[in-house]
N, CA and C of each residue as an Amber inpcrd file, in Angstrom:
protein
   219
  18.9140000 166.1430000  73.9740000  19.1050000 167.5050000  73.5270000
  18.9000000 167.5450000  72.0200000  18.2160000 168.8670000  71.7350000
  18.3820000 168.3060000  69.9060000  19.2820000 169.0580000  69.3810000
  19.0180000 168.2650000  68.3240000  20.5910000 168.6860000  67.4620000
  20.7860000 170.0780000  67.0310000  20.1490000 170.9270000  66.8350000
  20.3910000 172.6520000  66.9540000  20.7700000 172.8300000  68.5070000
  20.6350000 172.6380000  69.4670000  21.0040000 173.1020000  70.2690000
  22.2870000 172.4580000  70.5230000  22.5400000 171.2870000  70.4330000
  24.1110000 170.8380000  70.5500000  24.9670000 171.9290000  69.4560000
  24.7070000 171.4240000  68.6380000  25.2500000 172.1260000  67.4130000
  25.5020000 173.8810000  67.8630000  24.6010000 174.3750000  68.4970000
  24.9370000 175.7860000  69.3770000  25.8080000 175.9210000  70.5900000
  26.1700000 174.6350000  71.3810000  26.5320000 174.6360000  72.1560000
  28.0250000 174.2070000  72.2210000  28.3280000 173.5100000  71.0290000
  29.5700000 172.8390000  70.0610000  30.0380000 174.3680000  69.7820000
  29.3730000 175.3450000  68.7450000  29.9370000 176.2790000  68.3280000
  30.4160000 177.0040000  69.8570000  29.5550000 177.8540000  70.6000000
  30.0950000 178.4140000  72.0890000  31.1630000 177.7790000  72.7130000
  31.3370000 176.3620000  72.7320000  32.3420000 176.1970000  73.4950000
  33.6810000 176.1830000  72.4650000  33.6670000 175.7840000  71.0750000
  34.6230000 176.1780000  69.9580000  35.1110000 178.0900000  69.9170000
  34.1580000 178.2960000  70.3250000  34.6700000 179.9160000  70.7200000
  35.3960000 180.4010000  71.5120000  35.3220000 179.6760000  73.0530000
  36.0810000 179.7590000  74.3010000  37.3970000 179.1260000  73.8420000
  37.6410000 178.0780000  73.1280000  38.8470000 177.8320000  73.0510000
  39.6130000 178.5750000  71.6700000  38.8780000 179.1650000  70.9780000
  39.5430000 180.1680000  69.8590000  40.8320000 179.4090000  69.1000000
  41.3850000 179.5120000  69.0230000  42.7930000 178.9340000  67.7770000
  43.0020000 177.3380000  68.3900000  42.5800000 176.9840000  69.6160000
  43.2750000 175.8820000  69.6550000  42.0140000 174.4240000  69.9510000
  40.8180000 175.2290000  69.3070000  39.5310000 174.4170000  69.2270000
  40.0580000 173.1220000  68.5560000  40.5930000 172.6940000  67.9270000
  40.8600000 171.6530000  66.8490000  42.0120000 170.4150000  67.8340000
  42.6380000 171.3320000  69.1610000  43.5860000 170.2200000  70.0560000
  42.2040000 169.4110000  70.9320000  40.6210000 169.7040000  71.0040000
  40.1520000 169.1320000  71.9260000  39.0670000 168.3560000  71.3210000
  37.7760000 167.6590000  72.0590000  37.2650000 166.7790000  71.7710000
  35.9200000 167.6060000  72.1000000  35.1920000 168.5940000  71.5930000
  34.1700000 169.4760000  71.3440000  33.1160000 168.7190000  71.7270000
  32.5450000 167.8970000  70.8250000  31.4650000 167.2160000  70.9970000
  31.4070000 166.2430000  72.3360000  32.3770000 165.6290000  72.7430000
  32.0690000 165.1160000  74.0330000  32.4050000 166.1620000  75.3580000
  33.3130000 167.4870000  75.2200000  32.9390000 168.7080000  76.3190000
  31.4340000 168.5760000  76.3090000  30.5560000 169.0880000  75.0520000
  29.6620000 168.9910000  75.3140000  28.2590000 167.9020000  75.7960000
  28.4640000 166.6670000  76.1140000  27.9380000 165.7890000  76.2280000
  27.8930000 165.7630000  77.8250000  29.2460000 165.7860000  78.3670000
  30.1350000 165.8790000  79.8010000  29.0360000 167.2940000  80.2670000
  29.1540000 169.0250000  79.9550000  28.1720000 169.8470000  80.3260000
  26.9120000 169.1900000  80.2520000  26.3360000 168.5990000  79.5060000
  24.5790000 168.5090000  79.7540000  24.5630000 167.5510000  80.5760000
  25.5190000 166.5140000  80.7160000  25.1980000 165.2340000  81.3230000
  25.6730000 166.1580000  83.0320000  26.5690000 167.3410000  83.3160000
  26.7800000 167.9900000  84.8030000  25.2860000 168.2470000  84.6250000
  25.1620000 169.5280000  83.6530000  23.9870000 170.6140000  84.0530000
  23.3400000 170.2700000  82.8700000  22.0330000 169.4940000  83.3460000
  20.4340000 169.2900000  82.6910000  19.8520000 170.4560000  82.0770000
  20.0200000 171.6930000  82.4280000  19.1980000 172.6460000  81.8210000
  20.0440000 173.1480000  81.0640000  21.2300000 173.1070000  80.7830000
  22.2780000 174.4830000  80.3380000  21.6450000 174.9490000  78.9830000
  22.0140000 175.8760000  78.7160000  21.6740000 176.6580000  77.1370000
  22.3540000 177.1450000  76.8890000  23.4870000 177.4620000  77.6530000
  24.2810000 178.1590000  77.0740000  25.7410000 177.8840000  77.9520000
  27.0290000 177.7500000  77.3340000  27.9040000 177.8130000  78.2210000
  27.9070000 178.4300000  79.6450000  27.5950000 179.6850000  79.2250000
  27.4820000 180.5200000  80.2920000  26.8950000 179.9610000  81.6920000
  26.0530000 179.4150000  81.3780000  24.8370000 178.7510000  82.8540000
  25.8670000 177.7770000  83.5830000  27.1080000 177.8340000  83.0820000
  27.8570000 176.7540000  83.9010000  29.3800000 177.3730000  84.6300000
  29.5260000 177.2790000  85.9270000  30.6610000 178.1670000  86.5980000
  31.9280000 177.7640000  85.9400000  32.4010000 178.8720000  85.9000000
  33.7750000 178.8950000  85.4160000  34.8670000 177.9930000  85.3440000
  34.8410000 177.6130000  86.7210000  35.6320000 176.9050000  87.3610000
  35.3810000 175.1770000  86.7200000  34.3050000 174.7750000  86.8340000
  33.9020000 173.7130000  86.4500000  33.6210000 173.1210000  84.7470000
  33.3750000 174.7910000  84.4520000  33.8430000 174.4910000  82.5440000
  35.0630000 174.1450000  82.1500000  35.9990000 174.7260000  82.2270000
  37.2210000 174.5620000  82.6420000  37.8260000 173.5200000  82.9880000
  37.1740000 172.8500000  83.7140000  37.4970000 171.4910000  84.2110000
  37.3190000 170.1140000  83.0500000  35.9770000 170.6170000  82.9000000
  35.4670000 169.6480000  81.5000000  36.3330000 169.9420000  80.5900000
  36.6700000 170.6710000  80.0370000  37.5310000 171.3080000  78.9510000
  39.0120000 170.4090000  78.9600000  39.5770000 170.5050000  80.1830000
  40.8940000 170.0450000  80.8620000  40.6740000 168.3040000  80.2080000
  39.5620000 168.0140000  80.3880000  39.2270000 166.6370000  80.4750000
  39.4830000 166.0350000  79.2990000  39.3510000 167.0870000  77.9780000
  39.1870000 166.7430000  76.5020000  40.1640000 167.3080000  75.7540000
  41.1310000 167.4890000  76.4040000  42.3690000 167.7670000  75.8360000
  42.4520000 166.8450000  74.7840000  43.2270000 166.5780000  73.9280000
  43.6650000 165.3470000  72.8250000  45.1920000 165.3290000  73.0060000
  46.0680000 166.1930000  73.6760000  47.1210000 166.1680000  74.2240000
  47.6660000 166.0820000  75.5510000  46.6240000 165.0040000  75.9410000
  46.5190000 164.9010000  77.6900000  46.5650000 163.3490000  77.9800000
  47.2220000 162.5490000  78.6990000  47.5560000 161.1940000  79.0080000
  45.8780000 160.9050000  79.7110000  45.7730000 160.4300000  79.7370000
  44.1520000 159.4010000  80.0340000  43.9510000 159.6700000  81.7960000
  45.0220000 159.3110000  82.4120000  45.3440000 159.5190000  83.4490000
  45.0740000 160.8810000  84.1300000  46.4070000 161.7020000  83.2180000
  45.9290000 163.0620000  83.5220000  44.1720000 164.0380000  83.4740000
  43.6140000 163.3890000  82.3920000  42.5100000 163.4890000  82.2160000
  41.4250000 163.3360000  83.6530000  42.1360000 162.2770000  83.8200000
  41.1490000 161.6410000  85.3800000  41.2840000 162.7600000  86.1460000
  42.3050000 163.2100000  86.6810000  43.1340000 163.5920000  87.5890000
  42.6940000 165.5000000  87.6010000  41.9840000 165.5880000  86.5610000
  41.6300000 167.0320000  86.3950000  40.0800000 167.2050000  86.7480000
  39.3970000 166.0410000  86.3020000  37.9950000 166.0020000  87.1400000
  37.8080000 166.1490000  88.8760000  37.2640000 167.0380000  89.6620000
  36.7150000 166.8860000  90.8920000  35.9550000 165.9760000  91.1120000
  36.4270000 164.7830000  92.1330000  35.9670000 163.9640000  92.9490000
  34.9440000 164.4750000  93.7080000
């Protein structure tokens, strides 16, 4: 991916989390989305449910474990 588009995709998902962007791990949410969905461009192209999930994943206030445990098998 190049780096303007990460860098766009870093900011969008820093938006969804609004005040509490700084508790999570931004740059690897986004690594986790392109590495689900190959084409994405935009948060948006990815269901709700499953952003969300990634998100859950990159908490920085989440036990390692718990982390696992929020991904779908």
């Amino acid at each position: 991916m190049s780096p303007p588009k990460q860098a766009y995709l870093e900011y969008q998902v820093s938006l969804t989390l609004g005040l509490h962007a700084e508790e999570f791990d931004i740059p690897g949410i986004v690594a986790d989305l392109i590495a689900d969905h190959n084409s994405i461009q935009s948060v948006d192209d990815v269901d709700s449910d499953d952003y969300w999930d990634v998100v859950r994943e990159h908490d920085r206030d989440v036990s390692p474990i718990d982390q696992f445990r929020c991904r779908r098998q």
